[in-house]
C-alpha positions as CSV (number, residue, x, y, z in Angstrom):
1,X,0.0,0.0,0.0
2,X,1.4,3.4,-0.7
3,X,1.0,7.1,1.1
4,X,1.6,10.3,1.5
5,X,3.2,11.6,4.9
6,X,3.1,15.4,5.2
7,X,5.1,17.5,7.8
8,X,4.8,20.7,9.2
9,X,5.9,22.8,11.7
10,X,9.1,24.9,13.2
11,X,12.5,24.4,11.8
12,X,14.6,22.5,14.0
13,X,17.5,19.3,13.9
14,X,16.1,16.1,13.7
15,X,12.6,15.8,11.7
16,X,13.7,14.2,8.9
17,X,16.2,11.4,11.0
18,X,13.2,11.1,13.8
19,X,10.4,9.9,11.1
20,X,13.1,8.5,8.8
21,X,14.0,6.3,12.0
22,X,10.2,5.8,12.6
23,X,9.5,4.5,9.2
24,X,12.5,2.4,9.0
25,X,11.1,0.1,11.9
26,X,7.7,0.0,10.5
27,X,9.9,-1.3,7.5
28,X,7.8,1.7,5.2
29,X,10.0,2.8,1.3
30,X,10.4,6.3,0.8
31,X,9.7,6.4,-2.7
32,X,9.8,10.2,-2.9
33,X,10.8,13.4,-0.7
34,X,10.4,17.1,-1.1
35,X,11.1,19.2,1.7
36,X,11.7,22.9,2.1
37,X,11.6,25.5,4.8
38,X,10.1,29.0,4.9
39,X,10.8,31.5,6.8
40,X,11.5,28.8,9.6
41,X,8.7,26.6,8.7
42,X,9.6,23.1,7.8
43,X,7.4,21.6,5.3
44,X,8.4,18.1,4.1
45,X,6.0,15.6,2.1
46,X,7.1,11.8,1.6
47,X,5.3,9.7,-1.0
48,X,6.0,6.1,0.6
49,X,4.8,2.4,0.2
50,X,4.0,-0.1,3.2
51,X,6.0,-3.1,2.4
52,X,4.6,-5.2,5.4
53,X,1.6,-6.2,4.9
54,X,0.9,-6.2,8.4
55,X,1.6,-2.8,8.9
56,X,-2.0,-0.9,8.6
57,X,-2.1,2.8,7.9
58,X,-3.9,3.2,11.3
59,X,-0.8,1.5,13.0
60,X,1.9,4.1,10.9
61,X,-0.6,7.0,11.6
62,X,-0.2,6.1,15.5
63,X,3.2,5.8,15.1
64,X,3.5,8.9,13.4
65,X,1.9,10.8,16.2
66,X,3.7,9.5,18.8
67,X,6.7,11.4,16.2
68,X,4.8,14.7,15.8
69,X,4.6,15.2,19.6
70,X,8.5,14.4,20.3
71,X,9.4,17.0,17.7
72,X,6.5,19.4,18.0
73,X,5.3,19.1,14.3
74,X,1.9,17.9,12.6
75,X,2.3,14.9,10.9
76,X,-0.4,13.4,8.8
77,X,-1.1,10.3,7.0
78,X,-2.7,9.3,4.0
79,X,-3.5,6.5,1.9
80,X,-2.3,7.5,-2.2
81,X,-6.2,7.3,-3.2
82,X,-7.3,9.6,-0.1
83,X,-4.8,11.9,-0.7
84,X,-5.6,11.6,-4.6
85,X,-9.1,12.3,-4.2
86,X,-8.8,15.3,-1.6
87,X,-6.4,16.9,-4.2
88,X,-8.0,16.5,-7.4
89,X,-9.1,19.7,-9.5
């Protein structure tokens, strides 16, 4: 299953190693990474695929929030097709 992981929040050391690290023992691909910051505002999005299949999205999601709070930053989750959908013209 594939997703998209968006990040957001204040520019600091660390975000991309702490959900790189998170990923890496949910055993989730980056497939594809764009990051940036603005006037000290991180914004990363990851386009990844689950390779376990007993990995869920809810379970990465959970995962992923347990992230957000140790580096103060929203962190969201989506399946491709959600995040397809929400995003189409």
């Amino acid at each position: 299953m594939k997703a998209f992981i968006t990040v957001l929040g204040r520019d600091r050391r660390g975000i991309i190693a702490a959900v790189s690290a998170k990923l890496l023992e949910y055993g989730v691909n980056i497939l594809d990474i764009t990051q940036t910051v603005l006037q000290n505002n991180f914004t990363m999005i990851m386009f990844v695929e689950l390779e376990d299949p007993s990995v869920t999205i809810e379970m990465l999601s959970d995962a992923m929030d347990e992230v957000a709070k140790d580096i103060s930053m929203v962190i969201r989750v989506q399946r491709e097709d959600i995040f397809d959908s929400m995003n189409r013209i």
